[in-house]
ROLO-162406 format. One line per field, with one value per residue: residue number from 0; x, y, z of N, C-alpha, C in turn. Coordinates in Angstrom, 3 decimals. Layout:
// residues N
pos <- [NUM; ...]
n_X <- [X; ...]
n_Y <- [Y; ...]
n_Z <- [Z; ...]
ca_X <- [X; ...]
ca_Y <- [Y; ...]
ca_Z <- [Z; ...]
c_X <- [X; ...]
c_Y <- [Y; ...]
c_Z <- [Z; ...]
// end
This chain:
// residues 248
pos <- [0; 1; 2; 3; 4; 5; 6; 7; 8; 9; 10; 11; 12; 13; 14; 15; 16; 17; 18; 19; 20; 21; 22; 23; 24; 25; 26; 27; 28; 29; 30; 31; 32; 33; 34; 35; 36; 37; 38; 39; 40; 41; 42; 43; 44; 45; 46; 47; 48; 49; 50; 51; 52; 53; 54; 55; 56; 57; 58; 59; 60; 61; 62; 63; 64; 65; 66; 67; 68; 69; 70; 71; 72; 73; 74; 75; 76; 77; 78; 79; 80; 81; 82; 83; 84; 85; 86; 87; 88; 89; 90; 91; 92; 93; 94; 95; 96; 97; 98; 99; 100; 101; 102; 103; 104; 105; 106; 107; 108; 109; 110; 111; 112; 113; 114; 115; 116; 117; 118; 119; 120; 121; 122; 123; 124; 125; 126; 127; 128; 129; 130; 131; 132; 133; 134; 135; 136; 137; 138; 139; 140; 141; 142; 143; 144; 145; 146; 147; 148; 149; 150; 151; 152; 153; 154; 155; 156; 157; 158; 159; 160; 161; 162; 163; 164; 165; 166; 167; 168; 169; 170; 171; 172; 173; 174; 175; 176; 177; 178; 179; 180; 181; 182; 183; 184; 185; 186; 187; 188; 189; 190; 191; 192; 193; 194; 195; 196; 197; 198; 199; 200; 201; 202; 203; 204; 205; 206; 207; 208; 209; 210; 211; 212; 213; 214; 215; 216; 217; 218; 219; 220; 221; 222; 223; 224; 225; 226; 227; 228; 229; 230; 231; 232; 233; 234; 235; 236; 237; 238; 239; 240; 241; 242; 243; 244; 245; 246; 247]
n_X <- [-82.837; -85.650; -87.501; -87.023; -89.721; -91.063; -92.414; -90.694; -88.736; -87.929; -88.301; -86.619; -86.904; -86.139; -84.581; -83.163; -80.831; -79.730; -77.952; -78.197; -76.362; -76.346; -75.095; -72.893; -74.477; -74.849; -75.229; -75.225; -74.500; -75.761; -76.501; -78.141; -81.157; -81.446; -81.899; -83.236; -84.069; -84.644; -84.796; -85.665; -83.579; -81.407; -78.031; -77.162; -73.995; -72.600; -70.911; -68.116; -65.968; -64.708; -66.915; -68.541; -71.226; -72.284; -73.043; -75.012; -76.663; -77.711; -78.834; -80.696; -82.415; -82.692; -84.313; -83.282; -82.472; -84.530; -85.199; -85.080; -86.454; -88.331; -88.884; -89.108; -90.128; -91.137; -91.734; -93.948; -94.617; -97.608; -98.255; -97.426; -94.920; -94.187; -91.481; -89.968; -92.046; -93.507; -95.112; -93.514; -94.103; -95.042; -92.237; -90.669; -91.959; -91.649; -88.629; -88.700; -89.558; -88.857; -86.478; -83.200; -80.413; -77.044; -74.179; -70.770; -70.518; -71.378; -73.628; -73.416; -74.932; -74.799; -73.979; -75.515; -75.388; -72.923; -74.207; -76.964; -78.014; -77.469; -79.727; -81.733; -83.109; -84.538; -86.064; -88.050; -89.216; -90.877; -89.433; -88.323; -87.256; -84.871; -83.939; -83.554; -81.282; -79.603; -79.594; -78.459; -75.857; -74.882; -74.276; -72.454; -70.179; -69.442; -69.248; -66.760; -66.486; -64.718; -66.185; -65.671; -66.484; -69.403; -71.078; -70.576; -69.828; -70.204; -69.706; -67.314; -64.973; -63.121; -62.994; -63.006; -63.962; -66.475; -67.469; -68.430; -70.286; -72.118; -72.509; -73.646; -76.131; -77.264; -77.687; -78.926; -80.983; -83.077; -84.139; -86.046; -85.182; -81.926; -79.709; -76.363; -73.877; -70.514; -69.554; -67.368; -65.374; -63.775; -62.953; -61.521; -60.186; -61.196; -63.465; -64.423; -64.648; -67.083; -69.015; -69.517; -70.241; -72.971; -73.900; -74.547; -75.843; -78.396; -78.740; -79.592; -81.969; -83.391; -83.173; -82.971; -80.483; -78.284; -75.368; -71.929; -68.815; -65.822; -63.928; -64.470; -64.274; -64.127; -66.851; -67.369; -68.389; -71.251; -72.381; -74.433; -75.343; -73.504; -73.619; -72.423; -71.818; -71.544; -69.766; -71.029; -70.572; -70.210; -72.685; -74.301; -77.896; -81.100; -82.940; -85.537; -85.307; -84.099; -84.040; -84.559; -83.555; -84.490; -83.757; -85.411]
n_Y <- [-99.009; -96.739; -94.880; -90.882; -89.984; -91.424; -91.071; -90.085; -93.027; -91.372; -88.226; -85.288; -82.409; -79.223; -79.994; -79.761; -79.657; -79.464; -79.030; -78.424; -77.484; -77.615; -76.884; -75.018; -72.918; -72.580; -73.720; -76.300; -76.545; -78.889; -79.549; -77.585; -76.834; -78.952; -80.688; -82.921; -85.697; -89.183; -91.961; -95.201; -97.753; -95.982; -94.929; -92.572; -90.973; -89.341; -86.751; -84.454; -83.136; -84.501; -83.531; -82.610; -83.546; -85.828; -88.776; -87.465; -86.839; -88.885; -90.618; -89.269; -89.336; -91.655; -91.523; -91.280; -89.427; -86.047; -83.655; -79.960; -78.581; -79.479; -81.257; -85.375; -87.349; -90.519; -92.858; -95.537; -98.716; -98.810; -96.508; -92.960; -91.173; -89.064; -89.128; -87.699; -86.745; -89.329; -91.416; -92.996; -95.718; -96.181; -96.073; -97.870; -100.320; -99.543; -99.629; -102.333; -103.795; -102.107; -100.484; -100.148; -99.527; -99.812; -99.929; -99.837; -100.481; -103.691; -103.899; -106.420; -108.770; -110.769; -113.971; -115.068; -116.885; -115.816; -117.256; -117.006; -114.550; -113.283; -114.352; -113.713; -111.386; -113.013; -115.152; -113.656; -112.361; -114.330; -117.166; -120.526; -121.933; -123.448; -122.692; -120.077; -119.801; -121.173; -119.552; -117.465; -118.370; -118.529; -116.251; -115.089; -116.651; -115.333; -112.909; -113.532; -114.880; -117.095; -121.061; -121.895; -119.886; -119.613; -120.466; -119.238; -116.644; -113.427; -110.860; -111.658; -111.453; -110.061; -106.522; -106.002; -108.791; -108.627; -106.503; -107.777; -109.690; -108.026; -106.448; -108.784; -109.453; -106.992; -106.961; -109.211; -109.501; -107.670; -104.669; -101.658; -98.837; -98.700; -97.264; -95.985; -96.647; -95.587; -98.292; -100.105; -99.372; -100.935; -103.262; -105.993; -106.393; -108.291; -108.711; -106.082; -106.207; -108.585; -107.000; -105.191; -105.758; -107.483; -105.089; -104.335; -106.089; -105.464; -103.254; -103.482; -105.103; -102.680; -101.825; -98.434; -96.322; -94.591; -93.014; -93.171; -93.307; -94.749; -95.727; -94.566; -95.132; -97.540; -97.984; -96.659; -97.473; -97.744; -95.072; -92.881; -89.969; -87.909; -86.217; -82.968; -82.410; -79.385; -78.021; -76.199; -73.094; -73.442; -71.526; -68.912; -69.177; -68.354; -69.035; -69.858; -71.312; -73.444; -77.158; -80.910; -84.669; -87.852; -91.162; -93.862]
n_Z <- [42.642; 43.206; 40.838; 40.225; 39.994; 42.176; 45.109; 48.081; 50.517; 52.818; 54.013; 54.948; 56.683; 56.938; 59.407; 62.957; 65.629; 69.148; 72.433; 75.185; 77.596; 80.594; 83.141; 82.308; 81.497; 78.053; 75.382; 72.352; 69.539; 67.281; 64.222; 62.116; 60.050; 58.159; 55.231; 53.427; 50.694; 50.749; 48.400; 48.199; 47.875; 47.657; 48.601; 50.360; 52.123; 54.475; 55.395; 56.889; 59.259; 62.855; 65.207; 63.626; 63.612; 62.265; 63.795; 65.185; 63.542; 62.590; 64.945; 65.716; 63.937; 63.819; 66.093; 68.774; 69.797; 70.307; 68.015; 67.674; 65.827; 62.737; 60.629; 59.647; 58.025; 57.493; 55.134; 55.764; 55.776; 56.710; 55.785; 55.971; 58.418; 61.007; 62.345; 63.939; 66.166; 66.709; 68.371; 71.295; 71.146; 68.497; 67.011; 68.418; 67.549; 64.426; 64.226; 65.342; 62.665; 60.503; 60.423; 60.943; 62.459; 62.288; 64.892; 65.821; 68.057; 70.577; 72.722; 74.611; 75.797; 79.024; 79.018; 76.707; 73.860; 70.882; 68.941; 69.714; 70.142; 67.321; 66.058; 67.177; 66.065; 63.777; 65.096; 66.192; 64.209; 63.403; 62.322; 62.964; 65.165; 64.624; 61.932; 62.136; 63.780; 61.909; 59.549; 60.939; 61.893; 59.438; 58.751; 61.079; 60.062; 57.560; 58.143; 59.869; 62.119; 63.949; 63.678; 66.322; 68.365; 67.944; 69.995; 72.018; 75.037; 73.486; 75.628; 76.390; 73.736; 71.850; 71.039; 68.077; 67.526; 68.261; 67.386; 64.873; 65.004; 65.946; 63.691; 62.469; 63.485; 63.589; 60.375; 59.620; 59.218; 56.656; 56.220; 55.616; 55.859; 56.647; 58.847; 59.570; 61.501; 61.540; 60.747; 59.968; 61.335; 63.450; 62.097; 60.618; 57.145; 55.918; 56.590; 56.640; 53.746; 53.445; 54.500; 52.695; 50.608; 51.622; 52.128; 49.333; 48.608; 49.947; 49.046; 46.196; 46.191; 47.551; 49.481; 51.871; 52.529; 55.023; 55.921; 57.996; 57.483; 58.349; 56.878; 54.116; 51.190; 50.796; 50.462; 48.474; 45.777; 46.306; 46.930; 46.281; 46.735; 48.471; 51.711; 53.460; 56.599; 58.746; 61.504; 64.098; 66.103; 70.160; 71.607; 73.719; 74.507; 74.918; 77.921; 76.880; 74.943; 75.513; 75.502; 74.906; 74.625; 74.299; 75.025; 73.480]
ca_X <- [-83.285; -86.571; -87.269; -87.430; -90.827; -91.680; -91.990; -89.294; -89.197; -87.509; -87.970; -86.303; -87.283; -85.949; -84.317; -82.001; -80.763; -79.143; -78.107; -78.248; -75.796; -76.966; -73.838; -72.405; -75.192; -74.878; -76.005; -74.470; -75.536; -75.037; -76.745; -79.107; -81.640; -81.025; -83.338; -82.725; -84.717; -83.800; -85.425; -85.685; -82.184; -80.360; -77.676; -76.231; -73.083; -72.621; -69.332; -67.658; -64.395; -64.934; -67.611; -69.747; -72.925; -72.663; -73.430; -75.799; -77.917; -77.952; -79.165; -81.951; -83.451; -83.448; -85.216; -82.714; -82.705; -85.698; -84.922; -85.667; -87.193; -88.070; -90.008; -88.763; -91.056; -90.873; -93.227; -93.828; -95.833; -99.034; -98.775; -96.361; -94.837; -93.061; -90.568; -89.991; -93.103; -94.280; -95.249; -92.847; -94.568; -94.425; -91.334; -90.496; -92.693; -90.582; -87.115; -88.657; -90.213; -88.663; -85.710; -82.326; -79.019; -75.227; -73.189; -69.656; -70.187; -72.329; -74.337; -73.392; -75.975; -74.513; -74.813; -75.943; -74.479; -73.545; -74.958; -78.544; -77.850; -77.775; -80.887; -82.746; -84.277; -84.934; -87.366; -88.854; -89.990; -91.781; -88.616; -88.332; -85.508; -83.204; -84.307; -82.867; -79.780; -78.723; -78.866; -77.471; -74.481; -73.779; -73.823; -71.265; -69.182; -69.392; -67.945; -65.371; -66.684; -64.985; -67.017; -65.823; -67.198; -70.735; -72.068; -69.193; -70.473; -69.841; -68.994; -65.978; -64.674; -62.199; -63.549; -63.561; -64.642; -67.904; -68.659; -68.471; -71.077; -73.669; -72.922; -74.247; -77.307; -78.148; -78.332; -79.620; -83.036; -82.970; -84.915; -86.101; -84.637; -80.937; -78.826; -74.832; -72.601; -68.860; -69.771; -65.971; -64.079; -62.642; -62.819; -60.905; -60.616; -62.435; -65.218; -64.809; -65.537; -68.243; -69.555; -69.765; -70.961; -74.104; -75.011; -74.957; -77.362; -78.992; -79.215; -80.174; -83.265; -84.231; -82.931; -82.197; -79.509; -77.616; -74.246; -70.755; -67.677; -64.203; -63.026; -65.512; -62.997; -64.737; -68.368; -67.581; -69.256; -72.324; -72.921; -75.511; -75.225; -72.973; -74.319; -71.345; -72.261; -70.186; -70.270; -71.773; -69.950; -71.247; -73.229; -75.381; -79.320; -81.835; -83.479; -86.899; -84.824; -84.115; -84.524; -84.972; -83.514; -85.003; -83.513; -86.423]
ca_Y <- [-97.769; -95.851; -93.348; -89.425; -89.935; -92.643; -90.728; -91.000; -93.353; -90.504; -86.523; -84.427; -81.173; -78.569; -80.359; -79.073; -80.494; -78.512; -79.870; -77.583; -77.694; -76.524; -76.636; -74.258; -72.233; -72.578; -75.030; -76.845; -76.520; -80.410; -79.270; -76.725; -76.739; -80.444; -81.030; -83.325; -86.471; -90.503; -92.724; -96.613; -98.168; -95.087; -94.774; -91.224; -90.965; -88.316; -86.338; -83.375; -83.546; -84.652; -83.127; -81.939; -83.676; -86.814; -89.434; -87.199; -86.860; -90.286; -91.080; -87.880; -89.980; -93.372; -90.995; -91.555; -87.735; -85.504; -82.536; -78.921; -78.147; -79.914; -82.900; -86.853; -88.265; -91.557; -93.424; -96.941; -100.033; -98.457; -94.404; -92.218; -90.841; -87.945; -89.707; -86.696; -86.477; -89.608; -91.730; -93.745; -97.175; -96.386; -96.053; -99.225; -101.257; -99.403; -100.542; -104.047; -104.187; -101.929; -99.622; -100.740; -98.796; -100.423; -99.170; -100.080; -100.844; -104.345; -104.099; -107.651; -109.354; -111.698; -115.284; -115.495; -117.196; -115.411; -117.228; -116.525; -113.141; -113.122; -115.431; -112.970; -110.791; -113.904; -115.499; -112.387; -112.313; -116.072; -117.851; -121.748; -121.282; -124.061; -121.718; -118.795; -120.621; -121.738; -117.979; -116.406; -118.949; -118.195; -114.628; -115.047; -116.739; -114.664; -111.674; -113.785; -115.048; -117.952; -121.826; -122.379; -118.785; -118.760; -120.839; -118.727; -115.393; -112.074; -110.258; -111.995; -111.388; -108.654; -105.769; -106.113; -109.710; -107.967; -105.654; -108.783; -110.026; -106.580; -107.062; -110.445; -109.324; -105.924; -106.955; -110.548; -109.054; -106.955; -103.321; -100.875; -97.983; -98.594; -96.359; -96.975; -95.223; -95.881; -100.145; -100.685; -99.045; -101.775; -104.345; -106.285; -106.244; -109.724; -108.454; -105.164; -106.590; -109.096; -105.821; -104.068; -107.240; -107.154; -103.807; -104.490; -106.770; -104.747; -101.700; -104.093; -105.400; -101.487; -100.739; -97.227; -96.469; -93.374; -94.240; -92.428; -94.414; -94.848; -95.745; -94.423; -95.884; -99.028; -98.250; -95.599; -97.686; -98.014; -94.329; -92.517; -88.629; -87.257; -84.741; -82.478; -81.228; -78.498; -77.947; -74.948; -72.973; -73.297; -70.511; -68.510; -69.421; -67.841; -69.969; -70.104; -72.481; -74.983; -78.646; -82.122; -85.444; -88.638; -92.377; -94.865]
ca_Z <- [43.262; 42.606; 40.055; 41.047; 40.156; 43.272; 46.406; 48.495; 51.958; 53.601; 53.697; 55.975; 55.867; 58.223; 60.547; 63.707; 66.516; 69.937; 73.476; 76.279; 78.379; 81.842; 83.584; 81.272; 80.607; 76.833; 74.022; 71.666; 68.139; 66.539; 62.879; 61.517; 59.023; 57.310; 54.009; 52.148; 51.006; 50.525; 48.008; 48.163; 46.832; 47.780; 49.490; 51.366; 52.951; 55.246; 55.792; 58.396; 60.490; 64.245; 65.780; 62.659; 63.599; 61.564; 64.436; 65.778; 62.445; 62.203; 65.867; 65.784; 62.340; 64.500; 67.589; 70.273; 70.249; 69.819; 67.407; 68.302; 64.831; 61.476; 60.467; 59.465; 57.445; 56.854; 54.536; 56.410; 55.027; 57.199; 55.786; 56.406; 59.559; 61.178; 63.751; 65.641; 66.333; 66.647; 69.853; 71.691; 70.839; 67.275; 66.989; 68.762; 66.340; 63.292; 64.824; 65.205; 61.568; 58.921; 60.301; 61.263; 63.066; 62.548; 65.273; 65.781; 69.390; 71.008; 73.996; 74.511; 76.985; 79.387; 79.210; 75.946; 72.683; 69.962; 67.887; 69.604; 69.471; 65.981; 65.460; 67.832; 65.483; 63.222; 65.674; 66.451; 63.037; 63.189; 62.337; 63.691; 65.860; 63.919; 60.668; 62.607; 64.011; 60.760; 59.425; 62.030; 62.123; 57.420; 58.944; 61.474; 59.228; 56.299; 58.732; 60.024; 63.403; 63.506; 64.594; 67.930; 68.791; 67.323; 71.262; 73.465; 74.968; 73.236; 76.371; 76.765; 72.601; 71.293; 70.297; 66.232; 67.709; 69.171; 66.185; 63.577; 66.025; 65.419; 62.106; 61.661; 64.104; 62.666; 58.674; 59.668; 58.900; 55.832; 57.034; 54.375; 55.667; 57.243; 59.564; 59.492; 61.816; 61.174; 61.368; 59.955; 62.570; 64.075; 61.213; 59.543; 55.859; 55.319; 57.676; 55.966; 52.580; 53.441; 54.642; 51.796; 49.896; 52.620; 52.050; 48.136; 47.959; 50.435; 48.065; 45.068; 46.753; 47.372; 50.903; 51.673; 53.158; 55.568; 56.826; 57.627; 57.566; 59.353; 55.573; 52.867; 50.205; 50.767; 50.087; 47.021; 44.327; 46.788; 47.651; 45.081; 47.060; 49.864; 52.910; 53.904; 57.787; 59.390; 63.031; 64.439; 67.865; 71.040; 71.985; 74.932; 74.183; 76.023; 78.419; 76.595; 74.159; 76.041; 74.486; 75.478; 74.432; 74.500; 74.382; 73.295]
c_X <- [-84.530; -85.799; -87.441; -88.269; -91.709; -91.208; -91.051; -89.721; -89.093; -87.637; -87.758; -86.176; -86.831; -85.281; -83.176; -81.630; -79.686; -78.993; -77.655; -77.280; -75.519; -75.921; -72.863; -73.128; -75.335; -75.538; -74.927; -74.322; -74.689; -75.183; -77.821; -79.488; -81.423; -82.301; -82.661; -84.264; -83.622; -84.878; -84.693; -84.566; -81.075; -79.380; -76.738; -74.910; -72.755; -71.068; -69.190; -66.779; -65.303; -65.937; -69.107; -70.891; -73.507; -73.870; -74.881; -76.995; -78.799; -79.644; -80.523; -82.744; -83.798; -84.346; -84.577; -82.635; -83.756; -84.743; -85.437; -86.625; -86.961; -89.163; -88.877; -89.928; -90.871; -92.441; -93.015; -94.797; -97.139; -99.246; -97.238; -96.570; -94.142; -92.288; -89.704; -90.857; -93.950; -93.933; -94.221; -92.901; -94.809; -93.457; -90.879; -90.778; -91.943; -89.131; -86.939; -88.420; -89.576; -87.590; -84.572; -81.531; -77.992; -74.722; -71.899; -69.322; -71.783; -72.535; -74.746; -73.861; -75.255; -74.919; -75.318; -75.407; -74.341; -74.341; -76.686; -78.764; -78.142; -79.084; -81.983; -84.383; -85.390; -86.582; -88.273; -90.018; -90.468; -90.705; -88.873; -86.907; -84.536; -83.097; -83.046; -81.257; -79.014; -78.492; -78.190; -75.753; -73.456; -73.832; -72.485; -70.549; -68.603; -68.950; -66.721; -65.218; -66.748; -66.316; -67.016; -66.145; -68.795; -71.337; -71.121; -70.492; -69.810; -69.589; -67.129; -64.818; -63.810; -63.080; -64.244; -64.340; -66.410; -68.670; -69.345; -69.949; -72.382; -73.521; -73.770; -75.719; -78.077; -78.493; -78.659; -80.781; -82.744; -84.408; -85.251; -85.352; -83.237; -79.949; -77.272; -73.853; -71.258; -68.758; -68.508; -65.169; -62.991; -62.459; -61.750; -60.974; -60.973; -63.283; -65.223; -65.477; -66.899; -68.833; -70.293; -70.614; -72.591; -74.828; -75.219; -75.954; -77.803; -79.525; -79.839; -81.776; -83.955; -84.298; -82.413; -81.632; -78.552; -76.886; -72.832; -69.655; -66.208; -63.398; -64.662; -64.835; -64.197; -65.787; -68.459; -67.974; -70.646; -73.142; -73.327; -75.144; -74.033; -73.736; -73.244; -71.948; -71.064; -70.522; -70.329; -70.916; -70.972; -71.353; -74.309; -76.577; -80.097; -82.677; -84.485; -86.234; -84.226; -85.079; -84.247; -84.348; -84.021; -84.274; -84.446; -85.941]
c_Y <- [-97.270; -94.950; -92.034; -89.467; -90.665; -91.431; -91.001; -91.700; -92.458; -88.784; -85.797; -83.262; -79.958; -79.119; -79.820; -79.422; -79.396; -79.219; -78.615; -78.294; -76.812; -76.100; -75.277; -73.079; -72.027; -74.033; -74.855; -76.959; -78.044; -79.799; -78.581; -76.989; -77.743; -80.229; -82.316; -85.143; -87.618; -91.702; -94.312; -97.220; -97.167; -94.846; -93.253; -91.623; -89.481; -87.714; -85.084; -84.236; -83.912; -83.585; -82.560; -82.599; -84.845; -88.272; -88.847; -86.699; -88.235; -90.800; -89.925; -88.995; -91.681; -92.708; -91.573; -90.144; -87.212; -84.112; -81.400; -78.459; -78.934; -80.773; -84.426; -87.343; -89.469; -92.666; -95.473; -97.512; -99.463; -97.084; -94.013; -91.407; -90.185; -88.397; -88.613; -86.334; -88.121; -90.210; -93.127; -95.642; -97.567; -96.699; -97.495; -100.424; -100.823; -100.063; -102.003; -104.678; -103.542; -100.657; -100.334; -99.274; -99.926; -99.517; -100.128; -100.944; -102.148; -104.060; -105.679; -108.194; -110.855; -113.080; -115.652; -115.555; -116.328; -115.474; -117.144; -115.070; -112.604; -113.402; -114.523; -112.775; -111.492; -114.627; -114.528; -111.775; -113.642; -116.897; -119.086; -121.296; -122.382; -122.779; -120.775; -119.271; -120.767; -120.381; -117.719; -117.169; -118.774; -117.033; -114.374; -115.594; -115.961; -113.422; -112.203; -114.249; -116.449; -119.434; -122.389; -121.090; -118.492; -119.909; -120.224; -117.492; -114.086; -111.533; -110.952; -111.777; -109.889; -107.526; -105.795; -107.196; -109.649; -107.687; -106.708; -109.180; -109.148; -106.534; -107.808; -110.116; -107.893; -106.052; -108.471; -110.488; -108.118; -106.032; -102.578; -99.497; -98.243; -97.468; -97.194; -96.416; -96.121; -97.465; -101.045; -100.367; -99.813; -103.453; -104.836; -105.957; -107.403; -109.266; -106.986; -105.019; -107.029; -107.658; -105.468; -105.073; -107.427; -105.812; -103.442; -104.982; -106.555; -103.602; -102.205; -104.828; -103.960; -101.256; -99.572; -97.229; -95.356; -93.913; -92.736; -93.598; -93.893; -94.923; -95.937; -95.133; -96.901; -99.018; -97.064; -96.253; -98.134; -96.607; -93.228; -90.684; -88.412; -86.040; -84.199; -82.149; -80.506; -78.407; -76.223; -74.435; -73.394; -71.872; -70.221; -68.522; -68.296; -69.024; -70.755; -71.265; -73.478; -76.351; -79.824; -83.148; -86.755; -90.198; -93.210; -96.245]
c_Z <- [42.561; 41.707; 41.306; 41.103; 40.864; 44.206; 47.351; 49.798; 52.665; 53.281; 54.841; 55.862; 57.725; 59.719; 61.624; 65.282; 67.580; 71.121; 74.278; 77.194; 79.536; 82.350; 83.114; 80.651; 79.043; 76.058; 73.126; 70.938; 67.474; 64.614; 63.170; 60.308; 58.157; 56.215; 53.364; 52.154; 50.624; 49.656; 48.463; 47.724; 47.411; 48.849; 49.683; 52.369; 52.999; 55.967; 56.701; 59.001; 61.596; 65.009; 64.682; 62.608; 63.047; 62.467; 65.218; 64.994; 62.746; 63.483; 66.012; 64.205; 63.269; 65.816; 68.260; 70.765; 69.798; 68.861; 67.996; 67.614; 63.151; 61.615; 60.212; 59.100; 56.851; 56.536; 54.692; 55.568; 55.327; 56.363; 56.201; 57.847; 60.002; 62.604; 64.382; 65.994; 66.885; 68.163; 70.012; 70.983; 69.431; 66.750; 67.404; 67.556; 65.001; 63.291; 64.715; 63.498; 60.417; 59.353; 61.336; 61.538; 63.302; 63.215; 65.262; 67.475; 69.740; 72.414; 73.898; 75.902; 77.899; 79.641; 78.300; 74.856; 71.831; 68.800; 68.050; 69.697; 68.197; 65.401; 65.880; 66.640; 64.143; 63.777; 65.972; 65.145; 62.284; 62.342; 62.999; 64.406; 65.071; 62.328; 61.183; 63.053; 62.909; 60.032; 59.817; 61.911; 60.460; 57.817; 59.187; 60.823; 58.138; 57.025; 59.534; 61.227; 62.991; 64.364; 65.431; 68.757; 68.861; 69.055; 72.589; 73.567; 74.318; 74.393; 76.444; 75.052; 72.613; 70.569; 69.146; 66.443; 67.837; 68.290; 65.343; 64.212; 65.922; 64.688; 61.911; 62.302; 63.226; 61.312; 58.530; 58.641; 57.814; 56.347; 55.277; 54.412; 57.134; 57.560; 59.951; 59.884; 62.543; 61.636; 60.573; 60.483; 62.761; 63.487; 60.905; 58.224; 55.215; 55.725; 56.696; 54.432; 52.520; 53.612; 53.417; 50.594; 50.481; 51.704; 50.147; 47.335; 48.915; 49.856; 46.928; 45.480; 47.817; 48.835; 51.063; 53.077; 53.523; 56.227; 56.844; 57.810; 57.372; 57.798; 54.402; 51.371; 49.876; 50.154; 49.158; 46.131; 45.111; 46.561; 46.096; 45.348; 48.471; 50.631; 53.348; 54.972; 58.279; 60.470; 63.328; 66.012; 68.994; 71.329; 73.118; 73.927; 75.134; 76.435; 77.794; 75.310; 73.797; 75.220; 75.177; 74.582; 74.628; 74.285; 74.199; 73.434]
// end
């Protein structure tokens, strides 16, 4: 991990997030006022009961939601950058190149192996495709997918079958700044280890790292700070503060 005295990748300063809900005339308050920053190495885990805002921090820092108020600064290979703010096609190019999201759930593409699934983001980053194949396939093993699965299709797989599967695809590629929402849910506890084994020598080669988890147990000798969020009521707005979401 950086020192205090290395800028951090991440500063979130003010941040607050709200969803209007027309139907209802009211809004929704997810979180208010977030600060906090995230150096290089570090990893945050983020806590609150059911509804307190965790998943929806997470997903407002990858820009699938726009915020109402704050900044996100994140300091990329080019400069630094305020990803609520910035333009669609940025963003894109960050996702490809240096920011990752573990969810719990695959958007599993029909018709295609898992093990090119996995390899994807391999070739994508000038890989030979046997190069990438042969990764992708010590991935899936190492979460537990066994080898008469890695040329079947993921749509057709069990659930935990699925996740093991966005496992092996989302930390294929080592990112600098990783997003991690609840990606042992529906694990096993071999897949739940390798896991945690992943994101170790993920934090030792200076990835940072925001995550909540189905069993924090697991990743307590990983996690450097905790974020407590509380959830906010819903409440009447006045029109003029109306807000917008965005999926990229």
């Amino acid at each position: 991990m950086q020192t205090q005295n290395e800028p951090p990748i991440l500063r979130v300063d003010g941040l607050t997030k709200r969803f209007r809900m027309h139907h209802l005339e009211s809004t929704l308050h997810a979180f208010e006022n977030i600060s906090f920053d995230l150096q290089a190495g570090e990893f945050i885990l983020l806590r609150g009961h059911n509804g307190a805002g965790k998943s929806t921090l997470l997903r407002t820092l990858w820009r699938s939601y726009l915020p109402v108020s704050g900044r996100i600064l994140y300091r990329s290979r080019s400069g630094d950058i305020d990803l609520a703010r910035a333009a669609d096609v940025d963003i894109a190019l960050l996702r490809r190149q240096e920011l990752g999201f573990v969810t719990q759930f695959l958007n599993a593409r029909p018709r295609v192996a898992a093990e090119e699934i996995v390899a994807e983001p391999l070739r994508l980053a000038g890989r030979t495709q046997d190069e990438a194949i042969g990764e992708a396939r010590h991935w899936l093993a190492e979460f537990g997918v066994r080898p008469e699965l890695w040329r079947a299709y993921p749509s057709t797989f069990s659930g935990g079958e699925q996740q093991k599967v966005n496992l092996a695809r989302a930390l294929v590629l080592p990112q600098r700044l990783l997003l991690l929402d609840e990606p042992t849910a529906s694990l096993d506890v071999g897949a739940r280890r390798a896991l945690v084994r992943r994101l170790a020598d993920l934090k030792t080669a200076g990835v940072a790292m925001i995550g909540v988890f189905h069993h924090p147990g697991d990743v307590a000798d990983l996690i450097d700070r905790e974020i407590d969020l509380t959830t906010r009521p819903v409440s009447e707005m006045q029109e003029s503060e109306r807000e917008e979401h965005v999926a990229v």
